[in-house]
Phi, psi and omega in degrees: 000146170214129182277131177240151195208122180261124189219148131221163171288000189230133181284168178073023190244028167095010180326290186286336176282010211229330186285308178310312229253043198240278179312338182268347166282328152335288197290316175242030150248313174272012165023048133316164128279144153195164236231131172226091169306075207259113187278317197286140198249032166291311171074041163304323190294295198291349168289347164277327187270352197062028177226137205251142206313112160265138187285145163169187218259148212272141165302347170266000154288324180297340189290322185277014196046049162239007146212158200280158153279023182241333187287343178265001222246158172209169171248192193257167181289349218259135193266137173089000156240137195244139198246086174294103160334167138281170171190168182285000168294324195294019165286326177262020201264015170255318183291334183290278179341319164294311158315316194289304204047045153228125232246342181228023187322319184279358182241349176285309191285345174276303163333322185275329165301009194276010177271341172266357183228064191301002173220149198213081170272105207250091173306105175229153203313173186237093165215202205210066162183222226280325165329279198284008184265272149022282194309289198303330156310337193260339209257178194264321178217155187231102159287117163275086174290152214204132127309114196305131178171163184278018179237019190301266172335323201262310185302345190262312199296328182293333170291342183257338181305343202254310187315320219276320203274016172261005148112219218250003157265019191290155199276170170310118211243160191246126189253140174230088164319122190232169178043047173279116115240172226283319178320338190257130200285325173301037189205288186321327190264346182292320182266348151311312244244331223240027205335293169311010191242122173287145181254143193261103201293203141263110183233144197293308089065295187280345199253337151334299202327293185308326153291325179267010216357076163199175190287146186273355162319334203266339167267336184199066192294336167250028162292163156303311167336288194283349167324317208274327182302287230305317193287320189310291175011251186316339182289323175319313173280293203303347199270291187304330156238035084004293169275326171320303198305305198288000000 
């Protein structure tokens, strides 16, 4: 099993669309089950999944066991991914996490689920405190959606300062240029300066997702967009068995 965790510290960099359009290569390209744990309680996975709000016990009970993660997870239209929602409890879910003092609550609960999800793709809020403490303990690899910008390289170091500083098993982290385009010469030296970080272009295609909700593979399986989703993918498996192999 492996936890995949879509994290940056800055909103608006294509996160949640780069987390949807994840889970959905987990299932149907990497013919995974898999599971897309959307932490943020903005609740974007499920509306990119097309799947629309069920009453039911609040998400911020799972952390605390006062509900199981099978009463919330439903599915998706898409076979083999499956969703736990967000809701607005999770706004209060760093003050809980504190109250609780269990420092691996979110890797306890993803472990118990890794015989039904071998892949866990985890949509996460973009902060910087005991939530994200959380992420980095549970997760196998940490995806940086990143903004092509000279500020790249310093917004990816606060992210690994915060990975790194939770001690020396901390997971593997992959920084991604998201909403690239090529045209702009600050977007061109941002992938000169960053060579090695794969890029996600800016595309109409991607900005579908939200009209159509859904992953654009699933609307538009020859566009460049999912060409491009499809390359993280695989970099994404190449990284995680890599760190298997070692």
């Amino acid at each position: 099993m492996a936890v995949i965790a879509v994290y940056s510290v800055k909103g608006g960099v294509g996160k949640t669309t780069l987390a949807a359009n994840l889970a959905w290569c987990a299932s149907q390209i990497g013919a995974w089950s898999t599971l897309l744990w959307d932490i943020d309680a903005a609740g974007g996975g499920a509306f990119l999944l097309g799947v629309d709000p069920i009453p039911g016990p609040a998400a911020r009970g799972v952390f605390s066991r006062e509900a199981k993660p099978t009463n919330l997870i439903v599915n998706t239209a898409y076979p083999g991914l499956d969703l736990l929602p967000a809701d607005e409890s999770l706004w209060g879910l760093d003050a809980q996490l504190t109250v609780l003092g269990k420092k691996r609550r979110l890797a306890k609960l993803t472990a118990a689920m890794a015989s039904a999800y071998p892949r866990i793709v985890l949509d996460c809020p973009p902060v910087l405190n005991q939530i994200s403490a959380q992420v980095v303990r549970a997760a196998d690899l940490v995806v940086v959606p990143l903004p092509p910008s000279p500020l790249s390289a310093r917004a990816f170091a606060v992210v690994a300062e915060a990975v790194k500083g939770l001690g020396s098993r901390h997971p593997p982290m992959l920084p991604v240029l998201s909403m690239v385009d090529r045209r702009r010469t600050l977007h061109r030296e941002a992938i000169a300066a960053n060579p090695d970080w794969p890029v996600v272009p800016f595309a109409s295609a991607l900005e579908q997702c939200a009209v159509r909700r859904a992953p654009v593979g699933a609307f538009a399986p020859a566009s460049p967009a999912a060409a491009d989703i499809a390359r993280l993918w695989h970099a994404i498996e190449r990284k995680l068995g890599a760190r298997a192999a070692g």
